[in-house]
C-alpha positions in Angstrom: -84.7 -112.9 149.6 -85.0 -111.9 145.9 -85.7 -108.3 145.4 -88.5 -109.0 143.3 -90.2 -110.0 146.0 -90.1 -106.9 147.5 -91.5 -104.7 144.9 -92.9 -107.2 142.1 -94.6 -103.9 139.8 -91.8 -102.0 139.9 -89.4 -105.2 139.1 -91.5 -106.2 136.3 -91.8 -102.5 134.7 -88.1 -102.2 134.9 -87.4 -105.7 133.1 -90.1 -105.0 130.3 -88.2 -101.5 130.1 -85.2 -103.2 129.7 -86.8 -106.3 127.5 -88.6 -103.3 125.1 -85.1 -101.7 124.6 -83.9 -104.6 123.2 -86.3 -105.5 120.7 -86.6 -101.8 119.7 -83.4 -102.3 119.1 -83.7 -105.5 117.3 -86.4 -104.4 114.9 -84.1 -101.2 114.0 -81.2 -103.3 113.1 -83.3 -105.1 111.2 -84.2 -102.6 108.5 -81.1 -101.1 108.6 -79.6 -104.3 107.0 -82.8 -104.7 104.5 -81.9 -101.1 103.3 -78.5 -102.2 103.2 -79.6 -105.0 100.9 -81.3 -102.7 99.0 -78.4 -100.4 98.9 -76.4 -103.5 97.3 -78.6 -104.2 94.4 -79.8 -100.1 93.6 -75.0 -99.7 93.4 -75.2 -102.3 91.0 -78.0 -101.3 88.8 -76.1 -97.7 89.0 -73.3 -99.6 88.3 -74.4 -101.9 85.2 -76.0 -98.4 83.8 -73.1 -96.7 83.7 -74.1 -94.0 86.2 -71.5 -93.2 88.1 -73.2 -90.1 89.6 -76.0 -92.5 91.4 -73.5 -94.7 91.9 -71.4 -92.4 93.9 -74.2 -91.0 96.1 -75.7 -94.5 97.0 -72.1 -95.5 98.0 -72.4 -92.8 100.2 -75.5 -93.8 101.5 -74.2 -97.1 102.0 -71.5 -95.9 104.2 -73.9 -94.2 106.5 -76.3 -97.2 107.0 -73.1 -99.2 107.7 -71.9 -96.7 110.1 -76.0 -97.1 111.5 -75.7 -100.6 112.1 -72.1 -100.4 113.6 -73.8 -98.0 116.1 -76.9 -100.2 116.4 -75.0 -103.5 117.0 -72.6 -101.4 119.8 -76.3 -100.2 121.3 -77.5 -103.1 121.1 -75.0 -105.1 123.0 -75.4 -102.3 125.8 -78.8 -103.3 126.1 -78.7 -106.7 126.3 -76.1 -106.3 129.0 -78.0 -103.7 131.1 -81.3 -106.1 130.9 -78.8 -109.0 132.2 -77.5 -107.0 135.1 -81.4 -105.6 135.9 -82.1 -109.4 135.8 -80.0 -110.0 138.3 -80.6 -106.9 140.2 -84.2 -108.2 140.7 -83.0 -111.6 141.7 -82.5 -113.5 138.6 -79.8 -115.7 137.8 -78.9 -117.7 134.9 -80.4 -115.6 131.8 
């Protein structure tokens, strides 16, 4: 018997907890690679003015958001994982 069945509320808070992680997740990958993209374009204004001081410090930032979404995309492969294994846990297969 599926453990669902056994305690559908709590199942279905658990997999909406585990669901929510993920698309938390989602959303902030997402506008870590749109700053990214923004990072890109504000290096080469810098770069086409000739200012290599704001050149330099939004290379840095760059660096940092690329480090963010390394960390996001590692988190985020965690998560999908963990609301895989709670599927199953609760008696779902094939997800």
């Amino acid at each position: 018997m599926p453990k669902y069945e056994d305690s559908p509320e709590q199942a279905e808070a658990s997999l909406r907890e585990s669901g929510d992680a993920i698309s938390k997740l989602d959303d902030a990958l997402t506008a870590a690679e749109e700053r990214s993209e923004q990072l890109e374009q504000e290096i080469d204004q810098a770069f086409g003015a000739g200012d290599t001081d704001q050149q330099a410090k939004l290379e840095e930032e760059m660096e940092r958001i690329q480090q963010e979404i390394q960390d996001i995309n590692t988190d985020l492969e965690g998560a999908h994982q963990h609301h895989i294994d709670n599927q199953g846990f609760w008696g779902f297969r094939g997800f």
